[in-house]
C-alpha positions as CSV (number, residue, x, y, z in Angstrom):
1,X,0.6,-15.9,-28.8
2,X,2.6,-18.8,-30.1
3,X,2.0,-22.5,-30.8
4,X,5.0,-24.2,-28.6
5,X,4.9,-27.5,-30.0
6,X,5.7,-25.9,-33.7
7,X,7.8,-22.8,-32.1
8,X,9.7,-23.8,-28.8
9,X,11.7,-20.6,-28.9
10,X,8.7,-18.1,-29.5
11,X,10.0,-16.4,-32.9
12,X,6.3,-16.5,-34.4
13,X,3.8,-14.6,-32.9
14,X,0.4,-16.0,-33.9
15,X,-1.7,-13.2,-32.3
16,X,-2.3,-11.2,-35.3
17,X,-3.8,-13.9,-37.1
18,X,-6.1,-15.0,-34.2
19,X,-7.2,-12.0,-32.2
20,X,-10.4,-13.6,-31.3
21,X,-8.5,-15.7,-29.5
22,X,-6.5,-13.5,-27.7
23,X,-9.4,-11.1,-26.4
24,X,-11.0,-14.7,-25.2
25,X,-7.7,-15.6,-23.6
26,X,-7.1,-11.7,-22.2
27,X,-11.2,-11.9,-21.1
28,X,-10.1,-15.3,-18.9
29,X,-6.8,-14.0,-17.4
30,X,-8.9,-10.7,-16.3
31,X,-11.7,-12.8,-14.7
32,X,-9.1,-14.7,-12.8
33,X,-7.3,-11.7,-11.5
34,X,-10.1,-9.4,-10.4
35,X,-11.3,-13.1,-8.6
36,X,-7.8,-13.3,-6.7
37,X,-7.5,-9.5,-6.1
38,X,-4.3,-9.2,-8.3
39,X,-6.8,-6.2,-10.0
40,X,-9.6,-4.6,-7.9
41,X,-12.1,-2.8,-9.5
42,X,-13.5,-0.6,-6.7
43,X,-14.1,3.2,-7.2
44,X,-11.1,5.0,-6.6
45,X,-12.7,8.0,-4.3
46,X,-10.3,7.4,-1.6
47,X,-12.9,5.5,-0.1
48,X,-11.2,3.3,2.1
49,X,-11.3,-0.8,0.5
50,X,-11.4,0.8,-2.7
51,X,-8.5,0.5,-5.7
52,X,-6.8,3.8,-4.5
53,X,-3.5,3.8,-6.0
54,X,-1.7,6.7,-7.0
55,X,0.5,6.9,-10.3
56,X,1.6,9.8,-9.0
57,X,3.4,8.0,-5.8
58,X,5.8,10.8,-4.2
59,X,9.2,9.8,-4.7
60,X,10.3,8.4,-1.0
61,X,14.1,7.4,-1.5
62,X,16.3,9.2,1.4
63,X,13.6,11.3,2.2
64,X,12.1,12.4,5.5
65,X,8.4,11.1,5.8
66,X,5.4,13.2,7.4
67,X,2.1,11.5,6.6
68,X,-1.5,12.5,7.6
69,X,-5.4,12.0,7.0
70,X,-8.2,11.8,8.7
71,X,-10.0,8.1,9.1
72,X,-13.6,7.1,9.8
73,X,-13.2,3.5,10.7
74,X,-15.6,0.6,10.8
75,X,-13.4,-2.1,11.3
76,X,-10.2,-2.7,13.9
77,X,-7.6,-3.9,11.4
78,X,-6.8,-2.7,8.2
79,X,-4.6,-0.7,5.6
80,X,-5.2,3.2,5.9
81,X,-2.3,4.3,4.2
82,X,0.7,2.3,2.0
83,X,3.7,2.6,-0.2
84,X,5.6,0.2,-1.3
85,X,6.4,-3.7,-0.6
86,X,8.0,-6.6,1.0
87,X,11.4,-4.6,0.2
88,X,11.2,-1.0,1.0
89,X,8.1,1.2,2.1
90,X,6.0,2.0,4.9
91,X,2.5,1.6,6.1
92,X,0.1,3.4,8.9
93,X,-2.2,0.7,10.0
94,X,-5.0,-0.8,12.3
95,X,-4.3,-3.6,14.5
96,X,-6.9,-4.7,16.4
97,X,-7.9,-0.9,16.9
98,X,-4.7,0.2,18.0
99,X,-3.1,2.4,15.2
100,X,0.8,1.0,14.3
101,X,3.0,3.0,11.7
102,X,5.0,0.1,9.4
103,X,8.4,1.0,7.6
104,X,10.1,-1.6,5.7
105,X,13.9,-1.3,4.9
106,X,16.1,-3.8,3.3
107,X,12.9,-6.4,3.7
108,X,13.3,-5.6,7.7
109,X,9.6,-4.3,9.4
110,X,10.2,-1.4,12.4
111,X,6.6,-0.8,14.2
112,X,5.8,1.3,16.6
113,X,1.8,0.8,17.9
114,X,0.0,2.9,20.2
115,X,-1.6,1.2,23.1
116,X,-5.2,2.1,23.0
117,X,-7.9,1.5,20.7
118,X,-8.7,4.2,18.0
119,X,-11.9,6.2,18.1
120,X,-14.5,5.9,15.0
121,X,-13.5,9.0,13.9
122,X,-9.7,10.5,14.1
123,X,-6.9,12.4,12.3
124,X,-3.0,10.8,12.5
125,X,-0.1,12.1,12.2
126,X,3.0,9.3,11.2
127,X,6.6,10.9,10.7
128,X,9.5,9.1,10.1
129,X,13.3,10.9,10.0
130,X,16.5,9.4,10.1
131,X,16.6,9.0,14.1
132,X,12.9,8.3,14.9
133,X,9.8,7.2,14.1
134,X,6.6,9.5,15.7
135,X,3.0,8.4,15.8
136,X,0.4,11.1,17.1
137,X,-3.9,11.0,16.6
138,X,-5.4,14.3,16.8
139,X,-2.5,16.2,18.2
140,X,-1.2,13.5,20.8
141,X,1.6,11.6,20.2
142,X,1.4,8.1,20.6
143,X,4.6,6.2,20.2
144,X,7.3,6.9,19.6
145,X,10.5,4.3,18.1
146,X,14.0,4.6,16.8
147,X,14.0,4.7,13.1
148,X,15.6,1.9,11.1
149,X,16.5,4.7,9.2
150,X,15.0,6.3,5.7
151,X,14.0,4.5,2.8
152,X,17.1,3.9,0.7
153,X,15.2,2.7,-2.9
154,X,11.8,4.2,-4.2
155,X,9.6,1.5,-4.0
156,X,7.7,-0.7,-6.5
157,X,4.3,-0.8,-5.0
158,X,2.6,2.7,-5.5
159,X,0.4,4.5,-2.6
160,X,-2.6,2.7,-1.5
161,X,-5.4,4.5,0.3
162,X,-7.3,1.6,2.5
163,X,-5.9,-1.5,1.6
164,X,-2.4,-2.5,0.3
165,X,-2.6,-3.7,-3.2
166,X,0.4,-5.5,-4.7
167,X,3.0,-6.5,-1.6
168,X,2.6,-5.9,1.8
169,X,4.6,-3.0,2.5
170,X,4.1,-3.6,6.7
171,X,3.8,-6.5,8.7
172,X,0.8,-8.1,7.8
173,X,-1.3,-9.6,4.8
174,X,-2.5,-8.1,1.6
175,X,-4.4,-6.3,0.6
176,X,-5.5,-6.0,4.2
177,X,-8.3,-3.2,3.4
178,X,-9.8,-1.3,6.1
179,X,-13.4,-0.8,6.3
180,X,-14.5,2.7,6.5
181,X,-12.9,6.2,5.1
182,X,-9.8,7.9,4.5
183,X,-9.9,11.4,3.5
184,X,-7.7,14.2,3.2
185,X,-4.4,12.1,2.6
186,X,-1.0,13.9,2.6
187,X,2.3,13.0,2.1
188,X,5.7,15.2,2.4
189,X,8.6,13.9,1.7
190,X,11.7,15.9,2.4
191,X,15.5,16.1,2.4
192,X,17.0,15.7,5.8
């Protein structure tokens, strides 16, 4: 904390004589963030539209991509699975019930959608390799796309589990979360 109009260049940090005020100040600046989503404080089950982020994001860069789960859906749009941002990562999505795999490279969004609506209750299957992109629900393959190729920089945004918390890592809005359940998430990434 510094008092600008004494200390222009910030060489005097005032917070150690004043932490009072900087609990009050850190108190404001939490309010406003959980108000404008920047943090959500949901339970973090892997209940879909809750703060599901994993520290522990697997390390994506040049890697092969199989990703599957199982979803319970309420809702027709929304995040079930995401990594990354708006410069590299990938998302499996609902839009407008049809299930769409996202991957972002270079800042560059390559979709492939399947063209029927998702049932309530389903398991997907998204891969991504350096020729092709594969969608498939419960064993049936539903698009299928040429790859833009694999991720070439781990990205900044961690995994999300129903909604996409920082950046949008596909083509749509954050956090974009999806009403119902995800469960039984998995992720391989492997060298081609």
């Amino acid at each position: 904390m510094y008092n600008l109009t004494e200390d222009r260049c910030e060489t005097d940090d005032r917070a150690a004589q004043d932490p009072e005020r900087v609990r009050a100040m850190a108190d404001q600046w939490q309010r406003w963030a959980r108000r404008v989503q920047v943090i959500y404080d949901g339970p973090s089950s892997g209940t879909a539209g809750t703060n599901a982020q994993d520290p522990d994001s697997p390390v994506i860069t040049g890697r092969a991509l199989t990703i599957n789960a199982n979803v319970v859906r309420q809702s027709t749009t929304g995040v079930i699975v995401a990594q990354g941002g708006r410069e590299q990562g990938y998302a499996v999505h609902l839009l407008n019930g049809r299930l769409a795999f996202d991957v972002r490279v270079d800042g560059e969004v390559t979709r492939i959608i399947g063209d029927a609506s998702m049932p309530e209750s389903f398991r997907f299957q998204a891969e991504l390799n350096e020729k092709e992109m594969v969608l498939s629900v419960d064993g049936r393959q539903l698009a299928r796309g040429q790859s833009p190729g694999l991720i070439p920089v781990q990205p900044k945004d961690p995994r999300s589990i129903g909604r996409d918390e920082l950046s949008a890592a596909g083509d749509y809005l954050s956090p974009n979360p999806l009403q119902g359940q995800v469960t039984e998430v998995s992720i391989e990434a492997t060298m081609p």
